[in-house]
C-alpha positions as CSV (number, residue, x, y, z in Angstrom):
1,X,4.0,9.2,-7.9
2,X,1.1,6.3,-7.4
3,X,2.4,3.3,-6.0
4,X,2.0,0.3,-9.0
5,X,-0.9,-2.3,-9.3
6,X,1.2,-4.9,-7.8
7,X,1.8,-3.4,-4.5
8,X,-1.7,-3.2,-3.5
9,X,-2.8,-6.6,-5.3
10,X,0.5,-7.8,-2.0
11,X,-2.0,-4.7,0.5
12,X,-4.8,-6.5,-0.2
13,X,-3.9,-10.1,0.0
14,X,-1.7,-9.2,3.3
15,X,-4.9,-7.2,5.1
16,X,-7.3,-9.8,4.0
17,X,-4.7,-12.5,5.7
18,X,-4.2,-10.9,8.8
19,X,-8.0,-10.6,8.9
20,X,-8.5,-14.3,9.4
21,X,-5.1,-15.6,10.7
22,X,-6.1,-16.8,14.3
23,X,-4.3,-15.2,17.0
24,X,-2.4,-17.0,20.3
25,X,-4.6,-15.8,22.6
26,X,-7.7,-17.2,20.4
27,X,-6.0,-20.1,19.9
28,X,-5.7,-20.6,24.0
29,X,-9.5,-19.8,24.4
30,X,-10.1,-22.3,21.7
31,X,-8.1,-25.3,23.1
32,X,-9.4,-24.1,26.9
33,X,-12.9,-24.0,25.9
34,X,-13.2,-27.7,24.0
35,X,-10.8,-29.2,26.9
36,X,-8.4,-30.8,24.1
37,X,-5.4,-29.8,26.2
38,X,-4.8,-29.6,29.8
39,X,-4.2,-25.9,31.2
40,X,-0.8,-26.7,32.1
41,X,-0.2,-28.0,28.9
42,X,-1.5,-24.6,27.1
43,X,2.3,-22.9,28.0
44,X,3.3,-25.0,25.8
45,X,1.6,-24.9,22.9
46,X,1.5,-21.3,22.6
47,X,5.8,-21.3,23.3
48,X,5.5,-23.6,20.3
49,X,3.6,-21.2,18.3
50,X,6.2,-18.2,19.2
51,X,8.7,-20.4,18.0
52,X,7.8,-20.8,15.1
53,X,7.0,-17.3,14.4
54,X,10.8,-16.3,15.5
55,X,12.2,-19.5,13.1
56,X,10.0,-18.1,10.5
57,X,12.1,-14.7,10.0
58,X,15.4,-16.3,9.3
59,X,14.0,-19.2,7.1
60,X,11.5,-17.2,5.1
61,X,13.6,-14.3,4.2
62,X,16.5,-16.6,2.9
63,X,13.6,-19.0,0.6
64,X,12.8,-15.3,-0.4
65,X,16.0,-15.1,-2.2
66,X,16.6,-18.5,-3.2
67,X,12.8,-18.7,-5.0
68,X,11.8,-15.2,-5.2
69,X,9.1,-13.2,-2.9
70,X,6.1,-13.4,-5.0
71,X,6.3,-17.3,-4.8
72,X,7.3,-18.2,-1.7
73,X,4.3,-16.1,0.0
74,X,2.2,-17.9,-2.9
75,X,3.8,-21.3,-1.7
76,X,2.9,-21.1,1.7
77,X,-0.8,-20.4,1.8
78,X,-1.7,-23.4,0.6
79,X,0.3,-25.0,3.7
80,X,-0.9,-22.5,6.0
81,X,-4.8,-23.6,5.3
82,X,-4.6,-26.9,5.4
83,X,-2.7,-27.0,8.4
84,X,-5.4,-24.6,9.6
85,X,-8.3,-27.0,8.8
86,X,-6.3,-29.9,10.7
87,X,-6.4,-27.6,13.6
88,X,-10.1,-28.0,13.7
89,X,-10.1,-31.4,13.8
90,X,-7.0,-32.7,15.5
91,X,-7.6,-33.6,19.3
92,X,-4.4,-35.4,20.6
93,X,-2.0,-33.1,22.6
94,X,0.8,-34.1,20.3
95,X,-0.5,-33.4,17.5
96,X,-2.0,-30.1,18.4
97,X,1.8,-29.1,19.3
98,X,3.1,-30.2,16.1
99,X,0.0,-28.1,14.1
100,X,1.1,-25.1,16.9
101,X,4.4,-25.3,15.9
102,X,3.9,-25.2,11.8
103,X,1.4,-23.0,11.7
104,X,3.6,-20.5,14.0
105,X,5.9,-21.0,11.2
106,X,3.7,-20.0,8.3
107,X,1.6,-17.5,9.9
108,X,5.4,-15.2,9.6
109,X,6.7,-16.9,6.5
110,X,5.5,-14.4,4.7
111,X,6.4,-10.7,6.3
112,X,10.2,-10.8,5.0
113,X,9.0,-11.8,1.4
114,X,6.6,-8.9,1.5
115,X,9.0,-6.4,2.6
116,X,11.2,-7.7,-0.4
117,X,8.5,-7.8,-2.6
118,X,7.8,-4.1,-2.2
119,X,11.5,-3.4,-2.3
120,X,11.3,-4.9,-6.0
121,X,8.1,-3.5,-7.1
122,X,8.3,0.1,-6.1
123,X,11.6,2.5,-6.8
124,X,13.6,3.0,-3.8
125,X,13.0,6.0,-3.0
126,X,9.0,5.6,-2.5
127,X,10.0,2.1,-0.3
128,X,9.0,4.1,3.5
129,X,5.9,5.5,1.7
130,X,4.7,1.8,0.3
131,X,5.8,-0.1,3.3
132,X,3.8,2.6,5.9
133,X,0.9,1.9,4.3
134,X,1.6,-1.9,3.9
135,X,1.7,-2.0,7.2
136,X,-1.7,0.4,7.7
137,X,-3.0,-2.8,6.0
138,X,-1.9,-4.9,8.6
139,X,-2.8,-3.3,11.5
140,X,-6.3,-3.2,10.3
141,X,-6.2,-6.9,9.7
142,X,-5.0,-7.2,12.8
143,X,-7.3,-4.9,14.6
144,X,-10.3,-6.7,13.3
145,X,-9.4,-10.4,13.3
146,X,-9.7,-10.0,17.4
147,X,-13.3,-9.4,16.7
148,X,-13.8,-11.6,14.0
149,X,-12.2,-14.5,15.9
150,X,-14.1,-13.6,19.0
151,X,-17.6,-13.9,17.5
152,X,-16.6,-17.1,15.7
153,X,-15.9,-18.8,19.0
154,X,-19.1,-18.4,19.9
155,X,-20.9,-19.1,17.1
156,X,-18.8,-22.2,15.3
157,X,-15.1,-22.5,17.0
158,X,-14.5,-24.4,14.1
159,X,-15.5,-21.9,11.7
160,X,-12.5,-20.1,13.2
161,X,-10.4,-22.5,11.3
162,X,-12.0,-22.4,8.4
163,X,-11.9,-18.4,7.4
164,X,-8.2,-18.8,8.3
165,X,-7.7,-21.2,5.7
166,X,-10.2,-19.1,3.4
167,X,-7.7,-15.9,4.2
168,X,-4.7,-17.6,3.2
169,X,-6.2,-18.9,0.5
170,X,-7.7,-15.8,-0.7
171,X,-3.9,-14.1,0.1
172,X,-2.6,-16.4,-2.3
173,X,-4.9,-15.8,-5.3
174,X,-4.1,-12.2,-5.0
175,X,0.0,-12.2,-5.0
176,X,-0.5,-15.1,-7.8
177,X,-1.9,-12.0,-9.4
178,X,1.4,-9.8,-8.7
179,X,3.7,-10.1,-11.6
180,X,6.3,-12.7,-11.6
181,X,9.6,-12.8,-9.7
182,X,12.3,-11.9,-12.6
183,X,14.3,-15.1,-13.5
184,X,17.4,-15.6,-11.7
185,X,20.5,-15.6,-13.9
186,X,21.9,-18.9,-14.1
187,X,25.1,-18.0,-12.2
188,X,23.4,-17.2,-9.2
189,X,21.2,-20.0,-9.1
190,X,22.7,-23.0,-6.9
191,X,22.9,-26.1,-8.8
192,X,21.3,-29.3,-6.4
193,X,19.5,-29.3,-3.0
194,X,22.8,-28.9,-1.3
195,X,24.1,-26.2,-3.2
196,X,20.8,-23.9,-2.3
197,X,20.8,-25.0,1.2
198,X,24.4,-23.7,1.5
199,X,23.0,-20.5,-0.7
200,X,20.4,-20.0,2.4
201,X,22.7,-20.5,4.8
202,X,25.0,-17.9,3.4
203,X,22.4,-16.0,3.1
204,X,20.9,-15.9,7.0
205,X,24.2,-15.5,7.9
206,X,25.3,-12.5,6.0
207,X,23.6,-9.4,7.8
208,X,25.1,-10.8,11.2
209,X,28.6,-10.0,9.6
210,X,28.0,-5.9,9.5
211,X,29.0,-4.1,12.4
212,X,26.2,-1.4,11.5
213,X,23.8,-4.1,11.3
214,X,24.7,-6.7,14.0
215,X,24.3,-3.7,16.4
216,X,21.1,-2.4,15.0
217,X,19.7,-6.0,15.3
218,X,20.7,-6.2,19.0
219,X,18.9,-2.7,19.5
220,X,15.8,-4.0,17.6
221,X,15.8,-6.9,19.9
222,X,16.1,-4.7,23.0
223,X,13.5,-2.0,21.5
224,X,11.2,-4.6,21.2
225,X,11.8,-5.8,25.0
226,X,10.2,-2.9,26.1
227,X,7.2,-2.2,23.3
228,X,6.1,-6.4,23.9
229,X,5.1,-5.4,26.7
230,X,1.4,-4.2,25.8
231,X,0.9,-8.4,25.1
232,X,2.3,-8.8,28.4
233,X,2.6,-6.7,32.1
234,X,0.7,-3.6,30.7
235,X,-2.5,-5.1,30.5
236,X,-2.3,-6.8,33.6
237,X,-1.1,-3.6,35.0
238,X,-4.1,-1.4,33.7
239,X,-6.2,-4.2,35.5
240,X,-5.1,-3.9,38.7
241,X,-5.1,-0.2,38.8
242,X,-9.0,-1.0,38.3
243,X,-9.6,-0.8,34.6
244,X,-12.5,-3.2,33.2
245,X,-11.8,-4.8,30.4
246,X,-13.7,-2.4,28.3
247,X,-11.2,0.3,29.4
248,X,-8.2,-2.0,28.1
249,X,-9.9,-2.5,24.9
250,X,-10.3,1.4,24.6
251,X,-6.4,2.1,25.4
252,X,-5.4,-0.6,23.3
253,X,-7.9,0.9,20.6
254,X,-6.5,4.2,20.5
255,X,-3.0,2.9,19.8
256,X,-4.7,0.9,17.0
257,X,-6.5,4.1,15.5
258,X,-3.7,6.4,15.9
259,X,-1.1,3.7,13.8
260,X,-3.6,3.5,11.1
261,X,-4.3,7.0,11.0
262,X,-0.4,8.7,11.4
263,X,1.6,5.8,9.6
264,X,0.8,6.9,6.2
265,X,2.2,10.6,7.2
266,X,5.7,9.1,8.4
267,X,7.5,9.5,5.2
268,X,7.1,12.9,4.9
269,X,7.1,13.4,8.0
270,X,10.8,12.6,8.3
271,X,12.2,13.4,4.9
272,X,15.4,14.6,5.0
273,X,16.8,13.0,8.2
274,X,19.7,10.9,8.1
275,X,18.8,7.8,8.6
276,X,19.4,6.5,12.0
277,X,17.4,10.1,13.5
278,X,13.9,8.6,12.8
279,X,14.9,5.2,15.2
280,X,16.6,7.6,17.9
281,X,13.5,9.5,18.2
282,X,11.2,5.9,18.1
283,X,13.2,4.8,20.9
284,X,12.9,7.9,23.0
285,X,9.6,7.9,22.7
286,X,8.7,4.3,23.4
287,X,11.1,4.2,26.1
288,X,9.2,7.5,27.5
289,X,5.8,6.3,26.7
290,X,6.3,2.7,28.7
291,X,8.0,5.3,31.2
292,X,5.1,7.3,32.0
293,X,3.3,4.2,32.9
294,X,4.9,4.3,36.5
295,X,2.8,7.3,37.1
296,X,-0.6,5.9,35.5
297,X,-3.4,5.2,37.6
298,X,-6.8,5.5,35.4
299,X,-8.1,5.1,32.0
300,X,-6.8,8.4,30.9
301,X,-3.3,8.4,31.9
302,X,-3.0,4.8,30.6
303,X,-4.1,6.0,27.3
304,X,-1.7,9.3,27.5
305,X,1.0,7.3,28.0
306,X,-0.3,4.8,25.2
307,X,-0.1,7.8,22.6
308,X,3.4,8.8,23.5
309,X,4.8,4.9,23.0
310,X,2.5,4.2,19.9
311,X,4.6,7.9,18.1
312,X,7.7,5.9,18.7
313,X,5.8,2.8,17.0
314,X,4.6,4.5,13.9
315,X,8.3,6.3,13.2
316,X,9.8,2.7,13.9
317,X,8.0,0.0,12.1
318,X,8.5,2.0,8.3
319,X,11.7,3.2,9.0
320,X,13.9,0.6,10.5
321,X,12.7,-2.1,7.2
322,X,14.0,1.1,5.3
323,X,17.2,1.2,7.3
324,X,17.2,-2.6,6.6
325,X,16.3,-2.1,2.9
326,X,18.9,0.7,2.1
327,X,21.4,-1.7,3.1
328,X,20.6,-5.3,1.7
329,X,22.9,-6.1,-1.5
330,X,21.1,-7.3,-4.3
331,X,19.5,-10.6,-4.1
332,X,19.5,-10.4,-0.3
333,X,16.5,-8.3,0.6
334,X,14.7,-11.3,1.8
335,X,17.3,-12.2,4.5
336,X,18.5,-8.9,5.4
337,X,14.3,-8.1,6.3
338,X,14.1,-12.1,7.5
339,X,16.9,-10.9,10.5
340,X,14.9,-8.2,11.5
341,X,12.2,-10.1,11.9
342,X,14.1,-12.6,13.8
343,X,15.8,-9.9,16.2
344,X,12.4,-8.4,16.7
345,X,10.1,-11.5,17.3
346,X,13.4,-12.8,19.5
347,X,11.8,-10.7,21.8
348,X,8.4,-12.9,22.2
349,X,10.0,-15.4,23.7
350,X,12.7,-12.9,26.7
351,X,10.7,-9.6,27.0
352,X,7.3,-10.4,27.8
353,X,8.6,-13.4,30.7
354,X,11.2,-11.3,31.6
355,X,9.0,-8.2,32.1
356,X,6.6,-10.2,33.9
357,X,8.9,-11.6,36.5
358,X,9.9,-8.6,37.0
359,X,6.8,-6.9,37.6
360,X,5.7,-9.9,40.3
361,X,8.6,-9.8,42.0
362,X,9.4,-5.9,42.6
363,X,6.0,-4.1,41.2
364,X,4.8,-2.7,38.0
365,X,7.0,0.5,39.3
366,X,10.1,-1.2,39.3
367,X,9.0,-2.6,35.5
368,X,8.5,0.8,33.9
369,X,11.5,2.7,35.3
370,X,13.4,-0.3,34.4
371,X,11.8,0.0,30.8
372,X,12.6,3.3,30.5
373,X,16.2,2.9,31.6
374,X,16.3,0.5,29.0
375,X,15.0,2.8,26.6
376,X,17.6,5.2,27.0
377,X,20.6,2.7,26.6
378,X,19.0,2.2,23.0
379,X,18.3,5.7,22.1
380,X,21.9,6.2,23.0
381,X,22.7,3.0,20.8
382,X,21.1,4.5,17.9
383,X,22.8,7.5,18.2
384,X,26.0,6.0,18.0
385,X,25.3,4.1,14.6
386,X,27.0,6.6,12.2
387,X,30.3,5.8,13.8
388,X,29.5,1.9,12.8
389,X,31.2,0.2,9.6
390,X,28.4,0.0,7.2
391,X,26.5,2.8,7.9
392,X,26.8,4.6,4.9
393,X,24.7,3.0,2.2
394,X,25.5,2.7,-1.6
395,X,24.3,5.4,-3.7
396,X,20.9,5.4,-4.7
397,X,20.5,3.9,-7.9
398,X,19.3,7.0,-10.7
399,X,15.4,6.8,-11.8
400,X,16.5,5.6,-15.7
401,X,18.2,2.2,-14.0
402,X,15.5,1.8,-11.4
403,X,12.8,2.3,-13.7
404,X,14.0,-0.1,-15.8
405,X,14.6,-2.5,-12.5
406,X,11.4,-2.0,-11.7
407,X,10.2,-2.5,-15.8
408,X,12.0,-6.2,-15.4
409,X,10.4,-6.9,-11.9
410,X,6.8,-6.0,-13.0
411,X,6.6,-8.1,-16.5
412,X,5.5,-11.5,-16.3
């Protein structure tokens, strides 16, 4: 069954955003390279940025309910560029923080309304199919904006500014284009400001009240401990076991390819599991993968190890916002994916640090079998999730009602 107009007007305007969103690191090189902040100042506007990203999931997924998906991506693009374009010409430390901050925020906004957004405009049973190739989309937006950004600081580093407000802009033309959000019935809808901010509040709060859940979050978190670490100790590690920087970008490249090219197969690849199989075998493999890099010591091992970590990536990413999605109650798809988002970009801020004190204090060694002990308290975690309140889901709902859910989702 082809996947509706509407999802890949969202594939589109997603890629073609990730394309020009400016990245931390880019941001850094920009600040470092026009002197507008002092390098011991940079800390702390990219800790800024992070934390806006990891505020991002909660809020975003609960203004997905409250508004709808398709407008509260739509709402923030505007917002994103023009806090983009500020960026280009602000030049006071505080200032720069502040913009870090918001557009932390907005650059993640987004990613729990999209995953909602798919949930409403594709039947359920298609949702790992649509969302492994939503996120194909986004790893080539993100495997290109790295070069886009890095020949536009050499050109015009203000220019890198300007195609991110373009992006966003251009993200926002495109889900405009989506069909509307259905109208809310008029007993769900909060009457007054306070009545919706106790609505979102109910809202973040409510995933963190399943067993099943709150444990699946707290894996996430820990799962994405140990696969942060390729923004964090691994490249430093492939550098001082004598890789150029050429030979990072090749490793790093080949976990790039191989997500574009085997995320697509995922669905089918693990049809008929029960559902928490596809995240024991993600963590076993990442928790391998990181693993093996105790016993890397050239280009090649690095990228054999990269492979076996990047399987357990392309089996995770679709499948746990499926787990998420087969579980979110109507009307709270936004915040259920919003938590996941949170538990997972938690991580930013502990894993990478963490991993990195680690590694300068007692060796790269002592970071990957660490890692890899890790990994096996969460494949064992995820193994034990049947035996979890919540676990089972509702029934699926039959094709005649989620056709015509689908019929009320997709007319404007």
């Amino acid at each position: 069954m082809a996947l509706p107009k509407a999802f890949w007007l969202l594939w589109c305007g997603q890629t073609v955003s990730r394309l020009g969103t400016l990245a931390p690191a880019f941001l850094v090189l920009y600040l470092e390279q026009n002197h507008l902040v002092a390098p011991g100042t940079t800390p702390l506007v990219v800790g800024l940025f992070g934390a806006g990203v990891v505020l991002s999931g909660l809020v975003g997924g609960a203004v997905a309910d409250l508004i709808g998906p398709r407008r509260t991506i739509v709402a923030a693009q505007p917002f994103t560029a023009g806090m983009a374009l500020l960026f280009a010409v602000a030049d006071h430390v505080a200032a720069l923080c502040a913009l870090s901050l918001i557009t932390g925020f907005l650059s993640a906004v987004d990613r729990p309304a999209g995953a909602g957004l798919i949930s409403a405009i594709v039947p359920q049973e298609q949702f790992s199919k649509a969302y492994s190739l939503f996120l194909v989309g986004f790893n080539i937006g993100m495997s290109l904006s790295p070069v886009l950004s890095g020949f536009l600081l050499e050109v015009s580093p203000a220019a890198l500014f300007v195609v991110w407000a373009a992006s966003s802009l251009i993200y926002a033309a495109l889900v405009f284009a989506v069909p509307a959000d259905p109208p809310s019935r008029a007993a769900d809808r909060p009457a007054g400001a306070a009545a919706a901010l106790k609505s979102a509040a109910r809202g973040i709060a409510e995933p963190f009240r399943t067993p099943v859940l709150v444990a699946f979050l707290l894996l996430t978190f820990l799962l994405a401990c140990i696969y942060l670490q390729v923004n964090s100790a691994l490249p430093l590690d492939m550098r001082d076991s004598g890789l150029t920087a050429g030979g990072i970008g090749f490793v790093l490249a080949a976990n790039a390819v191989l997500s574009v090219l085997l995320l697509p197969l995922v669905p089918r690849l693990v049809g008929g599991m029960r559902a928490h199989v596809p995240l024991i075998l993600a963590a076993a493999f990442m928790a391998v993968g990181f693993g093996a890099n105790v016993l890397a010591d050239s280009m090649v091992s690095f990228t054999l190890a990269t492979v076996v970590w990047t399987l357990g990536e392309v089996l995770w990413a679709p499948m746990s916002a499926t787990f998420i999605a087969d579980r979110a109650p109507a009307g709270r798809s936004g915040a259920y994916q919003g938590s996941y988002f949170f538990a997972w970009n938690a991580a930013f801020v502990v894993g990478g640090p963490a991993g990195l004190a680690l590694a300068h204090t007692h060796g790269y060694g002592a970071l990957w079998m660490s890692v890899l002990g890790l990994g096996c308290v969460v494949t064992l975690g995820f193994a034990l999730l049947p035996r979890l309140t919540g676990f089972v889901t509702r029934p699926a709902p039959s094709s005649d009602h989620r056709d015509d859910q689908v019929t009320t989702v997709t007319t404007k």
